[in-house]
N, C-alpha and C positions, 0 to 999 in steps of 0.2 A: 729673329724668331727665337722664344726662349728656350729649344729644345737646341738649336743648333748652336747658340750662344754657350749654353751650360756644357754640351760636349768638349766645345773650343777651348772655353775655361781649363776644365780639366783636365785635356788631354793636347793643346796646342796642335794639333793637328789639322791637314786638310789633304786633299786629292784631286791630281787631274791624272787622266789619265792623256799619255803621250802617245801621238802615232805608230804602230809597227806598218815596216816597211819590208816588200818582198823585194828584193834585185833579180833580175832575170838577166843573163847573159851569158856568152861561150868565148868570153874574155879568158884570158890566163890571172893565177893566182894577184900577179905584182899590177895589174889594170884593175883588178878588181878591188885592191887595198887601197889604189889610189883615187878610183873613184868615191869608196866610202871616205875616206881622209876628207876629197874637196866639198865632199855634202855636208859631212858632219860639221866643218869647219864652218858651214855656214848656218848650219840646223842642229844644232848639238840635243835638241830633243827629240830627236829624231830616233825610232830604236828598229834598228837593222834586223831581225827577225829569220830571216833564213836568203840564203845566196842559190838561185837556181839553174840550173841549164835551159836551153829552148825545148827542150825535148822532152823534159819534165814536167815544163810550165803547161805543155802540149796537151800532156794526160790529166792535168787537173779537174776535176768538173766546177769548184768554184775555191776563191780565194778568200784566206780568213783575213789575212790584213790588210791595213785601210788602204793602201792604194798602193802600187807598183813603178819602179823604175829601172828601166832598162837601155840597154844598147844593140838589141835586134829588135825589127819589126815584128809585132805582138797582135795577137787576134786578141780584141777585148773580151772578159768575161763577165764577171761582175763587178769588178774595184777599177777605178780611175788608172791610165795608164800616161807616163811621162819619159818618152822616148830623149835620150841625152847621146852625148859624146864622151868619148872617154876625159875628155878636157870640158866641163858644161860650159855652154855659154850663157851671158846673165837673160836671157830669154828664158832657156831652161832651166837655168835658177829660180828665175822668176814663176815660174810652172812650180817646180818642186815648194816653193815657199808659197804659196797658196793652199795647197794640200795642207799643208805641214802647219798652219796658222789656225787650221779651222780647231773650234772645241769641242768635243766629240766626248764629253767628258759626262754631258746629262744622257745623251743615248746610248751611251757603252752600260750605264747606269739602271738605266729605265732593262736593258735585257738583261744587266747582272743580278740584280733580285727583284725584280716583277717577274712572278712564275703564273702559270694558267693554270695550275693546281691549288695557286691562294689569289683566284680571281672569285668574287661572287657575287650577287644581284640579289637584293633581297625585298623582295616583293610585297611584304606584308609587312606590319608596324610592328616595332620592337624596342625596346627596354636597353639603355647602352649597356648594363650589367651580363641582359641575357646575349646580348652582340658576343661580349668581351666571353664570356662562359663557350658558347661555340665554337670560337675562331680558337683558342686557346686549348678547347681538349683534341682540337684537331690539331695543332701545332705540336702538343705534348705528343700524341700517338704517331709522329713524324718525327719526331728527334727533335724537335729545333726548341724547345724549352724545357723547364718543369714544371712542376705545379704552382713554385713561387710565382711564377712569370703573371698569372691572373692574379692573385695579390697585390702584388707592386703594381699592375694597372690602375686598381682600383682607389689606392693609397695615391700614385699620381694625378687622379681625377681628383684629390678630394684636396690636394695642395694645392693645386692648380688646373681649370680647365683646360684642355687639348683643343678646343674647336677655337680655330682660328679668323672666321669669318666667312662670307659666301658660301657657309655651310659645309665648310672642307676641315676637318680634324684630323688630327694626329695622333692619335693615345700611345702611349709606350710607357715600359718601364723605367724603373728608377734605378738608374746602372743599367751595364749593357750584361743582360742574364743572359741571353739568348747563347746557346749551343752554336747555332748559325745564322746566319744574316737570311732575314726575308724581308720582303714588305708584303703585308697580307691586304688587297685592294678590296672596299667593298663601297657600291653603288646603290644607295636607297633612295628611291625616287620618293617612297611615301615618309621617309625621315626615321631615323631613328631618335629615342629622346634624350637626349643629352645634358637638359638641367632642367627639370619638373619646375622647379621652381620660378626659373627666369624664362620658362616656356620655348627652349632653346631646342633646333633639333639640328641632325648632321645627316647631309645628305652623301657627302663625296670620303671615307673615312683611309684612311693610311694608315694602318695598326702595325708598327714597329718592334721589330726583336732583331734586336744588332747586335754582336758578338764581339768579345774582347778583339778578338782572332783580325776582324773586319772591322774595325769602328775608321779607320783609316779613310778606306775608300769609301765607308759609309756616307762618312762627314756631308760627298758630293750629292746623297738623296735630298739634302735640304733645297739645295740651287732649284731641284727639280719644283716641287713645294709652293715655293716663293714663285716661278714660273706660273705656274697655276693660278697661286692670290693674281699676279699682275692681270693674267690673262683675264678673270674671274671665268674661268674655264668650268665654272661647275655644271653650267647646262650641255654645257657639249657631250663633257662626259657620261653626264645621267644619259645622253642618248645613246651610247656604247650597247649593244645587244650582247656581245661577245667580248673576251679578252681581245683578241684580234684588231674589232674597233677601239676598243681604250689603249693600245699602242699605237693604233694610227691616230687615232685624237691627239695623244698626246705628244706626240711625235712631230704633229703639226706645230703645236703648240710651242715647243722649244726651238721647234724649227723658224717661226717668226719671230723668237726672244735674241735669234744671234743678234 
């Protein structure tokens, strides 16, 4: 895709992001170095995230990293748990590197900038220009750009079109202007028009403002994207009512890409 190519270009870059892992244990200091030493040893991208007692794990209400390993027996909460020894055995090796394999890298994605405040459904026909003028004075009056930002949109449109096929578009700017990383989702069942002339319209649209700050883990929104093309996911989406439904759509949808 030539938006994720020209990034590449320029800035060699790309992103996954790697598992954080929670330890749970009432191990001493020197069981609990050597526990991490034989995981790491086997999972080097593995990132150790916080070491806790049973007692602690106790009062949590939920857990923010992907999944947990531990050496007392755990009431599950909501993350995967993998009960070891202080020496693992390759069984529970075998556990821990299943976890540790998966790519977690388009869903960490999809909630790092898909916000429900730049979710919208637009129900009536419209003009890409007038699209681009909306989303844009609403981004300005939130920080996340300037006023260049709807210029270079339109200066991009006119180098190149953004509509990628199955109705699914990208418009972004030329350089990353953007203050902060968003992706602004909007759903037009009735189309918006996208080239008057070749009679083109965009039903699924992904309006990008990425940031020097973020272009990094940016990079991973493309994987998302191309997901999509493969899927031709565009009718699922249109039937999204709420932001709510368009993460679980899409969430499916990368979910059958592993």
């Amino acid at each position: 895709m030539h938006i994720g190519v020209g990034l590449e270009r320029n800035y060699r870059v790309g992103y996954t992001r790697y598992p954080d892992v929670l330890i749970v244990t009432d191990s001493g200091n020197s069981t609990i170095r050597m526990i991490e030493a034989n995981i790491m040893r086997e999972f080097p991208q593995l990132k150790f995230q916080n070491i806790i007692a049973l007692r602690e794990y106790e009062q949590l209400e939920s857990i923010d990293e992907d999944f947990i390993i531990t050496t007392v027996r755990l009431t599950e909460k909501n993350k995967p748990i993998v009960k070891i020894a202080p020496f693992p055995t390759p069984y529970q090796l075998e556990q821990i590197g299943r976890l540790a394999m998966i790519d977690r890298t388009k869903s960490y994605i999809l909630e790092r900038f898909f916000d429900e405040k730049y979710f919208m459904i637009v129900k009536r026909k419209m003009t890409q220009r007038a699209l681009f003028k909306c989303v844009c004075k609403k981004l300005e009056t939130d920080g996340y750009v300037t006023k260049n930002f709807y210029f270079s949109l339109i200066e991009r449109e006119f180098i190149v079109s953004t509509l990628l096929g199955g109705g699914i578009a990208l418009p972004h700017a030329l350089g990353l202007l953007a203050n902060k990383t968003v992706v602004v989702t909007i759903l037009a069942p009735q189309g918006i028009e996208w080239n008057k002339e070749k009679k083109e319209t965009a039903n699924v649209i992904f309006l990008l403002a990425i940031s020097k700050a973020e272009y990094e883990e940016a990079m991973a929104i493309y994987d998302l994207f191309v997901t999509f093309l493969r899927e031709k996911a565009t009718k699922r989406l249109l039937n999204s009512k709420n932001f709510h439904d368009f993460q679980m759509i899409a969430k499916d949808s990368l979910g059958r890409s592993v």
